[in-house]
N, CA, C and O atoms as a GROMACS GRO file, in nm:
protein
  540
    1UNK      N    1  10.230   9.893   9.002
    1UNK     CA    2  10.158  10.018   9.018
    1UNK      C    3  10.252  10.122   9.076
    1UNK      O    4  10.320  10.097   9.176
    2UNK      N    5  10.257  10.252   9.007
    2UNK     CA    6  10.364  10.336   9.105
    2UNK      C    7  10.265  10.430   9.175
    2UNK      O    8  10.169  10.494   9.133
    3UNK      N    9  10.343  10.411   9.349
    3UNK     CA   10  10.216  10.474   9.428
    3UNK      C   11  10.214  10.639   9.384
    3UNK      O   12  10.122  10.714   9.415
    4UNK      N   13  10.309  10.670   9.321
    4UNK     CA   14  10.239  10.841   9.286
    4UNK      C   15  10.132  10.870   9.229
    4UNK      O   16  10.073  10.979   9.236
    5UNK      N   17  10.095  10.762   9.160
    5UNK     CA   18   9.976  10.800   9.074
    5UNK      C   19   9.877  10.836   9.202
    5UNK      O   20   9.834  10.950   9.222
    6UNK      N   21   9.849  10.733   9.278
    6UNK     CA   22   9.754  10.748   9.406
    6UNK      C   23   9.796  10.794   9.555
    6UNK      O   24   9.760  10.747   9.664
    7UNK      N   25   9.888  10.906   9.523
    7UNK     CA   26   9.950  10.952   9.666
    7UNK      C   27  10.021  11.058   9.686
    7UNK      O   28  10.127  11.031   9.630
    8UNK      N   29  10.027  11.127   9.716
    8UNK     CA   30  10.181  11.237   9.746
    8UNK      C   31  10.245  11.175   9.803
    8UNK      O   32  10.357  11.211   9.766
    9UNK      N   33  10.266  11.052   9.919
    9UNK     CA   34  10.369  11.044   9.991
    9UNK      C   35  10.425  10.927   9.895
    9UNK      O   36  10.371  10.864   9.805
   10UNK      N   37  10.598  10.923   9.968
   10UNK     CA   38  10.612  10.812   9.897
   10UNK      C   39  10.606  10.709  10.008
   10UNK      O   40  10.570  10.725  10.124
   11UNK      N   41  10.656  10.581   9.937
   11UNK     CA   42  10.598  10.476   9.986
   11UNK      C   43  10.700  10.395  10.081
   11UNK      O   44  10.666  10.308  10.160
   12UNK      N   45  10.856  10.447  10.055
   12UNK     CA   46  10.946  10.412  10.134
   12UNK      C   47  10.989  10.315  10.099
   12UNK      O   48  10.954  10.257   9.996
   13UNK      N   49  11.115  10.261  10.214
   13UNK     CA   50  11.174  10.160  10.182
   13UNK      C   51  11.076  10.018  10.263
   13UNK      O   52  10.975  10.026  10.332
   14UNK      N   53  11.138   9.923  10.230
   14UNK     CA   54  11.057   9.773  10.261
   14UNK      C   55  11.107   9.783  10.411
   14UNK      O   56  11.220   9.799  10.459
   15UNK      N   57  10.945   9.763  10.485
   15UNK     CA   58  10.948   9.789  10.606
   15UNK      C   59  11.003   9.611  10.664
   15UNK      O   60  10.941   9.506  10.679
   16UNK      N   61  11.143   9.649  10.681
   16UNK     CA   62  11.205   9.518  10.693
   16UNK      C   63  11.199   9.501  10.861
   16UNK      O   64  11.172   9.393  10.915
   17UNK      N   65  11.228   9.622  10.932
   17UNK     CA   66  11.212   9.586  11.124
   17UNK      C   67  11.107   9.522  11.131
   17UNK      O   68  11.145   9.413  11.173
   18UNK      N   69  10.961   9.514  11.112
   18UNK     CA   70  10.819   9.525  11.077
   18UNK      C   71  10.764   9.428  11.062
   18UNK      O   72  10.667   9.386  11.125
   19UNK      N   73  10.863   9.342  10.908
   19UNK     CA   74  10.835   9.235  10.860
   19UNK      C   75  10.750   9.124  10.932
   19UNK      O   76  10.641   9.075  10.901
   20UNK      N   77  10.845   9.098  11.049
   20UNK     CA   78  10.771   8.968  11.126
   20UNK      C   79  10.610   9.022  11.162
   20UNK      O   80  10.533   8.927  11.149
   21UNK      N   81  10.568   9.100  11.187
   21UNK     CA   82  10.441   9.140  11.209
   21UNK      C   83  10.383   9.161  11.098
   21UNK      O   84  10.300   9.252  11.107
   22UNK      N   85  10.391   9.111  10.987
   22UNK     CA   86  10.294   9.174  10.903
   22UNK      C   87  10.297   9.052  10.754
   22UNK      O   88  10.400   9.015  10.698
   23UNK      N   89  10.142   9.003  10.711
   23UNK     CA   90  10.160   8.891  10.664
   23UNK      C   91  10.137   9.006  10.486
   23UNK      O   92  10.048   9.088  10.462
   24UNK      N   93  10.245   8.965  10.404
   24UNK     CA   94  10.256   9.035  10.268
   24UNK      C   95  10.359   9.133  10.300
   24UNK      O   96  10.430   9.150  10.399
   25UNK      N   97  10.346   9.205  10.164
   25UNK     CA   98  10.483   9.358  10.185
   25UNK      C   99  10.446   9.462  10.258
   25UNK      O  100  10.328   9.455  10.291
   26UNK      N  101  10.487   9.532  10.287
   26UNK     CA  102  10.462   9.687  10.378
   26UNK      C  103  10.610   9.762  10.332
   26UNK      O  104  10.707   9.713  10.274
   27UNK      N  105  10.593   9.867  10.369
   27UNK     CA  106  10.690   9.979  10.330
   27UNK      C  107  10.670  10.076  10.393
   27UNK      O  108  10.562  10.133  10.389
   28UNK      N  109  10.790  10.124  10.480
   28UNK     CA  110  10.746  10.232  10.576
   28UNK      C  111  10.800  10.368  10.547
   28UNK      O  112  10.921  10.354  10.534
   29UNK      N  113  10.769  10.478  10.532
   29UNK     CA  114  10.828  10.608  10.494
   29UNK      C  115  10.781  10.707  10.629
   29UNK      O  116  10.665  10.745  10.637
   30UNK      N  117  10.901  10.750  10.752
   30UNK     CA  118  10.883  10.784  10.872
   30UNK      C  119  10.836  10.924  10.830
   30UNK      O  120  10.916  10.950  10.741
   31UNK      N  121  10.756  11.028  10.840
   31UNK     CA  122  10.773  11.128  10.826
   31UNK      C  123  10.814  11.249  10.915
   31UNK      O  124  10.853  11.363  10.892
   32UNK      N  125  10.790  11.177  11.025
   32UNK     CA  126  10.842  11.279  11.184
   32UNK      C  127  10.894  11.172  11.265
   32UNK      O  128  10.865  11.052  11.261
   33UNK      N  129  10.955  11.219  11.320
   33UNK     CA  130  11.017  11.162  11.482
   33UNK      C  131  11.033  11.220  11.526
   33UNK      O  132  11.139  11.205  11.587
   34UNK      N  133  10.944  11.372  11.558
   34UNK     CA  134  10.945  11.461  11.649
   34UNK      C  135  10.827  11.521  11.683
   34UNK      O  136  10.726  11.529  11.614
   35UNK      N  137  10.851  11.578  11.835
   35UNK     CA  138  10.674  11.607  11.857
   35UNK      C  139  10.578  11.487  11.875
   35UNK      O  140  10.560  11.434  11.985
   36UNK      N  141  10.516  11.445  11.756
   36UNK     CA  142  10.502  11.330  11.715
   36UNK      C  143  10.489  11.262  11.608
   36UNK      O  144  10.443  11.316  11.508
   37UNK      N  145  10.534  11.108  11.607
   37UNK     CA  146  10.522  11.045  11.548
   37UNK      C  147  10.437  11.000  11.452
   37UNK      O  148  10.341  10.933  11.488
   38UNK      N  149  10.455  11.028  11.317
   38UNK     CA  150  10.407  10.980  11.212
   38UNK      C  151  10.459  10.879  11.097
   38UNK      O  152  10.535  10.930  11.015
   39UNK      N  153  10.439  10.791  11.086
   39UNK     CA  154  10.487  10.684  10.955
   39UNK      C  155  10.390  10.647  10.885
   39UNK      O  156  10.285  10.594  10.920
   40UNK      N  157  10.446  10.693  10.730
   40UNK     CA  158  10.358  10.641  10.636
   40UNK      C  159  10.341  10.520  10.618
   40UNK      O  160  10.454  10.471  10.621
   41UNK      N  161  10.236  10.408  10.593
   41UNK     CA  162  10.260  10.271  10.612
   41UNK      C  163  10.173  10.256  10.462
   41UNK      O  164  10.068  10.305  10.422
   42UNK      N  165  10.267  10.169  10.406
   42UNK     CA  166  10.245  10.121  10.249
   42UNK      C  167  10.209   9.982  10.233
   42UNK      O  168  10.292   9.892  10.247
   43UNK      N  169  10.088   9.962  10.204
   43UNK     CA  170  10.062   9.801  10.229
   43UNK      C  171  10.048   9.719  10.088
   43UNK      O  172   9.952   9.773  10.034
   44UNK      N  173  10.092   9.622  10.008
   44UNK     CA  174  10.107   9.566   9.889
   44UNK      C  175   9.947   9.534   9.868
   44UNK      O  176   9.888   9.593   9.958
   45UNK      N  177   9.868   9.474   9.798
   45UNK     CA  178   9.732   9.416   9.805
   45UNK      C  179   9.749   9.283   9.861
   45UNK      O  180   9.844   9.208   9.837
   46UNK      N  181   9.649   9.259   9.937
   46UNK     CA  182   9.659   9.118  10.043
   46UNK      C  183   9.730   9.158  10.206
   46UNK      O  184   9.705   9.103  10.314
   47UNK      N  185   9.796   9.239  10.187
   47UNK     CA  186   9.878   9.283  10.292
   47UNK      C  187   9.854   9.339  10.420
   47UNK      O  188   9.834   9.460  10.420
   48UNK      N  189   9.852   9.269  10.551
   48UNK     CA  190   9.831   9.324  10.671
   48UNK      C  191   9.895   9.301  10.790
   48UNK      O  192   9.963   9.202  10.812
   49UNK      N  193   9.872   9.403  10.880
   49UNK     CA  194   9.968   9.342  10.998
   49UNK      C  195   9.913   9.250  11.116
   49UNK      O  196   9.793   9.221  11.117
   50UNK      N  197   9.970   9.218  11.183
   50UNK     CA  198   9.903   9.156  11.318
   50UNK      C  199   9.852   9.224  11.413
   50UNK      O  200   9.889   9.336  11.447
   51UNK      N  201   9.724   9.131  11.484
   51UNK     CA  202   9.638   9.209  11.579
   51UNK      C  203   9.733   9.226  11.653
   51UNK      O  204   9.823   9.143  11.654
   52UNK      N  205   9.739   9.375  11.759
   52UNK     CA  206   9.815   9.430  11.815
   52UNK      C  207   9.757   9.503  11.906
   52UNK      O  208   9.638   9.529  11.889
   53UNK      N  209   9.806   9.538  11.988
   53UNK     CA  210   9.738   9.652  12.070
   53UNK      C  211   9.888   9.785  12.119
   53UNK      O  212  10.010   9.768  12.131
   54UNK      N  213   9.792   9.915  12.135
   54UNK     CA  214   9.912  10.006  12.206
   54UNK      C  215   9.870  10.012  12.338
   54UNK      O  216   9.751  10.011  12.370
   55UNK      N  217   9.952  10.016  12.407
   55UNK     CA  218   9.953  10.029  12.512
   55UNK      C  219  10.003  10.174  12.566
   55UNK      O  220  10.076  10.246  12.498
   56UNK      N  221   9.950  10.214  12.714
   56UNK     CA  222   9.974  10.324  12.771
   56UNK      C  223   9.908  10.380  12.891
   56UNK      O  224   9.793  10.422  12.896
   57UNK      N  225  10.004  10.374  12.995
   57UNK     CA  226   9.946  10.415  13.140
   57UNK      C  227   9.839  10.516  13.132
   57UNK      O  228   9.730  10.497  13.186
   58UNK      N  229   9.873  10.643  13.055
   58UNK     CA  230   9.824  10.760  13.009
   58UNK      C  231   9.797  10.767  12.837
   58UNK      O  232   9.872  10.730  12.747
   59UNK      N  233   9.665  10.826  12.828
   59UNK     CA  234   9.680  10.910  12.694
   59UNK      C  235   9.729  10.730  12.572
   59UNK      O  236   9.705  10.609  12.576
   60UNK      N  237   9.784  10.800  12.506
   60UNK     CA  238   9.841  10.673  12.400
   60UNK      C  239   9.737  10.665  12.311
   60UNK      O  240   9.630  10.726  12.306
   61UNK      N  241   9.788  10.571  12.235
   61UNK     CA  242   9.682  10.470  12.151
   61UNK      C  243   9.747  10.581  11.985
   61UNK      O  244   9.838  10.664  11.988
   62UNK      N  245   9.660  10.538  11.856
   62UNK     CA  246   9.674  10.617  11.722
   62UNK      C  247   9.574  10.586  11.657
   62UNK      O  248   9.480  10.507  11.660
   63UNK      N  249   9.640  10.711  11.566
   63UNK     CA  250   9.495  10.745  11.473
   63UNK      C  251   9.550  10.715  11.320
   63UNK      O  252   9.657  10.765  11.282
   64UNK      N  253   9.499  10.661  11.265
   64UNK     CA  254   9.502  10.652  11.119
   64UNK      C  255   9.394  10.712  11.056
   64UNK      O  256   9.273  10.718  11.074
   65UNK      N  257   9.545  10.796  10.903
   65UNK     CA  258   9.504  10.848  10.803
   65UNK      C  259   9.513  10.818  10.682
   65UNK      O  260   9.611  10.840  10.612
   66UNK      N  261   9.371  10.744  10.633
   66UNK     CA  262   9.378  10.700  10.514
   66UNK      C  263   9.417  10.770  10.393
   66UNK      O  264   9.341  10.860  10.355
   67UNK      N  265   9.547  10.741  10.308
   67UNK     CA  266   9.581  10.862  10.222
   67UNK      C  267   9.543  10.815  10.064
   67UNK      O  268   9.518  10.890   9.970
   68UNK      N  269   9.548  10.656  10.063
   68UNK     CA  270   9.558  10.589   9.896
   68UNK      C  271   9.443  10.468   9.907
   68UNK      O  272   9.393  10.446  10.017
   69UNK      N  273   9.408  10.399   9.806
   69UNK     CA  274   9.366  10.284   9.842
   69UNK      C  275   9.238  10.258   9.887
   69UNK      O  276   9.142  10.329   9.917
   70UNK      N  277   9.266  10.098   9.884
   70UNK     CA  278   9.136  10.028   9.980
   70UNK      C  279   9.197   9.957  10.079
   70UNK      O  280   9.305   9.911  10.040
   71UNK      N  281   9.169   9.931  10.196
   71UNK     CA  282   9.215   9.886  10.303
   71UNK      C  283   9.107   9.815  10.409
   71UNK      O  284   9.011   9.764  10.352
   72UNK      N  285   9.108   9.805  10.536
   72UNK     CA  286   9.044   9.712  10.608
   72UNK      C  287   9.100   9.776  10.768
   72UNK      O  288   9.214   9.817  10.786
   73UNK      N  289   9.008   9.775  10.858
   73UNK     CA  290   9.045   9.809  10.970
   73UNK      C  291   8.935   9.704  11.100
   73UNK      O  292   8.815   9.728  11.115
   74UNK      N  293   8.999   9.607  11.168
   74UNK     CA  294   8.920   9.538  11.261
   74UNK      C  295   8.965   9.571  11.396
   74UNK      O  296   9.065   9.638  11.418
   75UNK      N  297   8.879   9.516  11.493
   75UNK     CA  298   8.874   9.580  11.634
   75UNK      C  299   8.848   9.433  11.715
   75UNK      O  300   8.727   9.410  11.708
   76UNK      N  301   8.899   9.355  11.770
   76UNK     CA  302   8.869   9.252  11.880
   76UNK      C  303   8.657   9.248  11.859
   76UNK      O  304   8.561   9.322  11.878
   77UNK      N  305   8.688   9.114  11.813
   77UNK     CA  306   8.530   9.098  11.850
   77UNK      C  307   8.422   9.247  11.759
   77UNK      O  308   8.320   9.291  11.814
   78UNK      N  309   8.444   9.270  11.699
   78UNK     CA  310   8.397   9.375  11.566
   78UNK      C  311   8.405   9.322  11.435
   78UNK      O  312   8.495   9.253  11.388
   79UNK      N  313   8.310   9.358  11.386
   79UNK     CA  314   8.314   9.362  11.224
   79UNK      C  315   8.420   9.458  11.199
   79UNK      O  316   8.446   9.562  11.258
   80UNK      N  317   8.488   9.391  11.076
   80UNK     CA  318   8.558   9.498  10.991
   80UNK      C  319   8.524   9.588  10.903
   80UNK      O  320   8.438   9.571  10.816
   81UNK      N  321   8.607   9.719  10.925
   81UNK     CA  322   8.564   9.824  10.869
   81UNK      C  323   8.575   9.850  10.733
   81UNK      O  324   8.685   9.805  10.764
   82UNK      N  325   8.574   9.884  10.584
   82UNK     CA  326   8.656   9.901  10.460
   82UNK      C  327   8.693  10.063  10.497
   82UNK      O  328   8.608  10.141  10.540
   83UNK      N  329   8.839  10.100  10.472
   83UNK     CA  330   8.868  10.210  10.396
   83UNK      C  331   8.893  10.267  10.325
   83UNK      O  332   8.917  10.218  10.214
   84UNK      N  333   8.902  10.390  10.343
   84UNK     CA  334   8.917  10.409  10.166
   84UNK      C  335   8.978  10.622  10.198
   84UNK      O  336   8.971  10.682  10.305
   85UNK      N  337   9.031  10.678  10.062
   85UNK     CA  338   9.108  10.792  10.123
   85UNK      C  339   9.019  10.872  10.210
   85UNK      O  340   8.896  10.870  10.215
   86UNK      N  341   9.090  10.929  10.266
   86UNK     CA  342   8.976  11.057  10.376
   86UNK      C  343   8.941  11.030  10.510
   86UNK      O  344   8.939  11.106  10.606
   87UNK      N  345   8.895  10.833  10.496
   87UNK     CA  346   8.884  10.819  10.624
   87UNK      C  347   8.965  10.816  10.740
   87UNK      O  348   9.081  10.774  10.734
   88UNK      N  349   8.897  10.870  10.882
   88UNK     CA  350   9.015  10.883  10.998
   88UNK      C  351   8.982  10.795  11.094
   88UNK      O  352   8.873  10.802  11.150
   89UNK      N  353   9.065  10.710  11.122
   89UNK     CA  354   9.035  10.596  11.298
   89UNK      C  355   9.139  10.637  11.356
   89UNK      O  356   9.252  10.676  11.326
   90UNK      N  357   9.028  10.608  11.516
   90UNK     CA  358   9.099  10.715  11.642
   90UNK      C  359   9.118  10.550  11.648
   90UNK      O  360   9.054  10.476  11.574
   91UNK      N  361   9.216  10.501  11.748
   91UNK     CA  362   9.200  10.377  11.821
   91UNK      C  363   9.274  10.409  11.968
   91UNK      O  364   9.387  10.459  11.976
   92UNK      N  365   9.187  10.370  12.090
   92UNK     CA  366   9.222  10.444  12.166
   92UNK      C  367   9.327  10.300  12.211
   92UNK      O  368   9.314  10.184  12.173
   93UNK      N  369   9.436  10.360  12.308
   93UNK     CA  370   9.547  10.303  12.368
   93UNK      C  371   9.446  10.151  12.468
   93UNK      O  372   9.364  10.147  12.559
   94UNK      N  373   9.490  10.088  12.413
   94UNK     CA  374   9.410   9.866  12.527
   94UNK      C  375   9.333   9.804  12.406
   94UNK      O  376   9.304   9.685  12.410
   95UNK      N  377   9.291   9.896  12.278
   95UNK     CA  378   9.189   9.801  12.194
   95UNK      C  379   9.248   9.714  12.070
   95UNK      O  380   9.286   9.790  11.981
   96UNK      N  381   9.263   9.603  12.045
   96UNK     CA  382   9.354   9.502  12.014
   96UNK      C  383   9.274   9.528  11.905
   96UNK      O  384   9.154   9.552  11.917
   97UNK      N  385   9.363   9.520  11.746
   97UNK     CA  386   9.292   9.546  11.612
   97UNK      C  387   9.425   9.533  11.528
   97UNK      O  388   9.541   9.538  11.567
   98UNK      N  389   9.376   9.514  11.411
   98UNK     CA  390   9.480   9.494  11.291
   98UNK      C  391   9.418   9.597  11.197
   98UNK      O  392   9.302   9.636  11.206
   99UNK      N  393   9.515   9.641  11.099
   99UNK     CA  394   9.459   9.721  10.984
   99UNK      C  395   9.568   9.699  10.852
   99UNK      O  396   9.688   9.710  10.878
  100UNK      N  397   9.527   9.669  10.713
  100UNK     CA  398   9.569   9.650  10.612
  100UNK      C  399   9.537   9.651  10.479
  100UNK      O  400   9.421   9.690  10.462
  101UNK      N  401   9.596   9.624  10.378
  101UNK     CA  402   9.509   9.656  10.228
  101UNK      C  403   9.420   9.505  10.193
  101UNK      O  404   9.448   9.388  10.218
  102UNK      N  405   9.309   9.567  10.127
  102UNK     CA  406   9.206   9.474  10.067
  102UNK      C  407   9.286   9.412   9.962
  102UNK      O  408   9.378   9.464   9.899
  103UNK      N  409   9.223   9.258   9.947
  103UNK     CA  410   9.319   9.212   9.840
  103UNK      C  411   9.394   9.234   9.716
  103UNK      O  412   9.503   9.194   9.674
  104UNK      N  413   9.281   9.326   9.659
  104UNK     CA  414   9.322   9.346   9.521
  104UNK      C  415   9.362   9.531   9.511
  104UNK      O  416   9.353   9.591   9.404
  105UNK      N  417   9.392   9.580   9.603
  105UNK     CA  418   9.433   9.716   9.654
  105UNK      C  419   9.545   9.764   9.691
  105UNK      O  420   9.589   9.720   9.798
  106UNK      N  421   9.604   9.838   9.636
  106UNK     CA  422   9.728   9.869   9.738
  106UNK      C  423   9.683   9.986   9.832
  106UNK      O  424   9.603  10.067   9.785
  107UNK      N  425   9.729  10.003   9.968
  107UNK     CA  426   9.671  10.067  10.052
  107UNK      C  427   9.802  10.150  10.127
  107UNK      O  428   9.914  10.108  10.156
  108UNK      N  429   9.728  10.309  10.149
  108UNK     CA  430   9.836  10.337  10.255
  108UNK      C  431   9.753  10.469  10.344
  108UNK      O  432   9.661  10.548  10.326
  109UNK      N  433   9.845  10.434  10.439
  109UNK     CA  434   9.775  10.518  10.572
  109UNK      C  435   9.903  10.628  10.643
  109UNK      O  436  10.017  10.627  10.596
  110UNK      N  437   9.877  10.693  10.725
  110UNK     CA  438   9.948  10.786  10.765
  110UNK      C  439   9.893  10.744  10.949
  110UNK      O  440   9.786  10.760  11.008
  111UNK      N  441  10.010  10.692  10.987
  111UNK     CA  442  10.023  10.587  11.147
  111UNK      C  443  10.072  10.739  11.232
  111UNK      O  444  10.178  10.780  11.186
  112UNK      N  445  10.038  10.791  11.298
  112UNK     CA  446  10.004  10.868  11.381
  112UNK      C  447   9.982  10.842  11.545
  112UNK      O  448   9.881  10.803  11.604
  113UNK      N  449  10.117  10.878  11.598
  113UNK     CA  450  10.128  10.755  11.734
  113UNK      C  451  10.135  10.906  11.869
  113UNK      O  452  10.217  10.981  11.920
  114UNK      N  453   9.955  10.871  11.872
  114UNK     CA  454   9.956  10.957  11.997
  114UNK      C  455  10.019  10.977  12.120
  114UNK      O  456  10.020  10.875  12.189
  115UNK      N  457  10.072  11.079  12.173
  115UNK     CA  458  10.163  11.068  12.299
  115UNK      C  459  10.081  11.057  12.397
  115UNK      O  460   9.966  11.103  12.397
  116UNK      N  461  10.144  10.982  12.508
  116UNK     CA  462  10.104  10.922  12.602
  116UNK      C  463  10.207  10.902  12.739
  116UNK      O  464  10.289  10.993  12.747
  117UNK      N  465  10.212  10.833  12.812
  117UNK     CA  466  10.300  10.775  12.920
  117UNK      C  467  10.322  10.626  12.885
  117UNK      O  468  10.232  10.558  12.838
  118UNK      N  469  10.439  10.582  12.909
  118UNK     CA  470  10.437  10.481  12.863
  118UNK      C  471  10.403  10.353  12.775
  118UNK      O  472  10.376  10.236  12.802
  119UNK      N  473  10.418  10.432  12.653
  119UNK     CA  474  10.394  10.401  12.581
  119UNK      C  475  10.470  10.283  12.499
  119UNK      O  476  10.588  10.296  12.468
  120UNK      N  477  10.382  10.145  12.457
  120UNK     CA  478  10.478  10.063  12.375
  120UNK      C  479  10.329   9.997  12.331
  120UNK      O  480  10.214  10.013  12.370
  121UNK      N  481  10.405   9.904  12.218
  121UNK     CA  482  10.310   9.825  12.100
  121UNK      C  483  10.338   9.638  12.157
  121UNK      O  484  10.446   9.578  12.164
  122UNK      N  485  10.206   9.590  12.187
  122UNK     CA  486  10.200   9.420  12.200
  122UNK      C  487  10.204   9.411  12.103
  122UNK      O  488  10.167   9.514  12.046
  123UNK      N  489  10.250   9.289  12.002
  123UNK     CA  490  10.210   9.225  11.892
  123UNK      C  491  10.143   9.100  11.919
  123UNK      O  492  10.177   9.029  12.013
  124UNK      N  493  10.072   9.078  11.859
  124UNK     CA  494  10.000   8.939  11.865
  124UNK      C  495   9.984   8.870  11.762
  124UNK      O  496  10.074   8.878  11.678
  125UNK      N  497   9.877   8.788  11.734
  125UNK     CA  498   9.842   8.679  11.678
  125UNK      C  499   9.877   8.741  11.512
  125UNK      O  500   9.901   8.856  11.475
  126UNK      N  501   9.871   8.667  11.469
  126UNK     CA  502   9.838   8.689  11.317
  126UNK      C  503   9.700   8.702  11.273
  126UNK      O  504   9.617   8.640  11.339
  127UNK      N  505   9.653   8.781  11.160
  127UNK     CA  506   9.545   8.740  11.143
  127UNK      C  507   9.531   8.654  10.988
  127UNK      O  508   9.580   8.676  10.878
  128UNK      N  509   9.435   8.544  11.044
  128UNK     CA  510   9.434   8.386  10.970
  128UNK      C  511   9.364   8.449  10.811
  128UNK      O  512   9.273   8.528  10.788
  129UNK      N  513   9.436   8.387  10.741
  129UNK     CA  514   9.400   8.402  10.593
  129UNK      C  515   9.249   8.341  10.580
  129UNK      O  516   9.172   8.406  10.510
  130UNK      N  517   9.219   8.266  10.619
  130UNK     CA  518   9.044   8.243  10.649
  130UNK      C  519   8.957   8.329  10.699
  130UNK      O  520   8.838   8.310  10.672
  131UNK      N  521   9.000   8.451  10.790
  131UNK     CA  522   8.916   8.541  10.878
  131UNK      C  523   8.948   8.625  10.754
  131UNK      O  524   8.860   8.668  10.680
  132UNK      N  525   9.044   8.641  10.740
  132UNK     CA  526   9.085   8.782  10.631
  132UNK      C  527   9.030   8.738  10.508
  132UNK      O  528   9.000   8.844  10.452
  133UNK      N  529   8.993   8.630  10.420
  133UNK     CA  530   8.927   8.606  10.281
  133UNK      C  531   8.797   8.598  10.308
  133UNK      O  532   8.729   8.600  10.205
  134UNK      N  533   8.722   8.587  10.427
  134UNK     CA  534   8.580   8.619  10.448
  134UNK      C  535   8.583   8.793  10.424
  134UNK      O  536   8.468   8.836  10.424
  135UNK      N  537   8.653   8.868  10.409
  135UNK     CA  538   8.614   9.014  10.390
  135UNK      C  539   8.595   9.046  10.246
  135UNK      O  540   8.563   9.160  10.212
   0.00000   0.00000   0.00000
């Protein structure tokens, strides 16, 4: 599939730093590193990252912007969400969640990393191909 058909952005190179966090392909295309932070995040179908949380004394946390696709967004102890283009999640800085493309979807979002104080990313668990094929 070439993501132009379903995107203006492109889709970047293979988000190889990333990799270990994220079960399938991803592809990251940075678009700022200033002010703030935005990366386009390109997810293959099947493709997601690990529950994670941001962290931050102050302020923190991000918002995703759904730009292509179908995708999936969960929250600790929540049902998962489906997305799809247009939609926006705030996630505030302590709430542990994963977000990625629905199986048969390629998905991409616009990662939007609110400023804060001290700010950094936990990675955690994976999420189990059994929790993720119940969606």
């Amino acid at each position: 599939m070439d993501l132009k058909e379903i995107s203006v952005f492109a889709a970047g190179k293979e988000n190889k730093a990333f990799a270990k966090y994220f079960i399938g392909q991803s592809y990251l295309n940075m678009l700022s590193n200033k002010q703030v932070i935005i990366g386009n995040v390109t997810f293959e179908p099947g493709c997601r990252n690990n529950w994670h949380i941001h962290h931050a004394e102050k302020a923190g946390g991000q918002i995703l912007i759904v730009t292509a696709g179908n995708g999936w967004y969960r929250e600790w102890n929540k049902p998962a969400i489906k997305l799809k283009p247009g939609d926006i999640v705030n996630i505030p800085a302590g709430v542990k969640h994963w977000h990625g493309a629905s199986a048969n979807s390629w998905f991409q979002h616009l990662a939007v990393e609110v400023p804060g104080e001290n700010c950094r990313t936990e990675w955690c668990e994976a999420v189990a191909d059994e929790e993720y094929n119940k969606l």
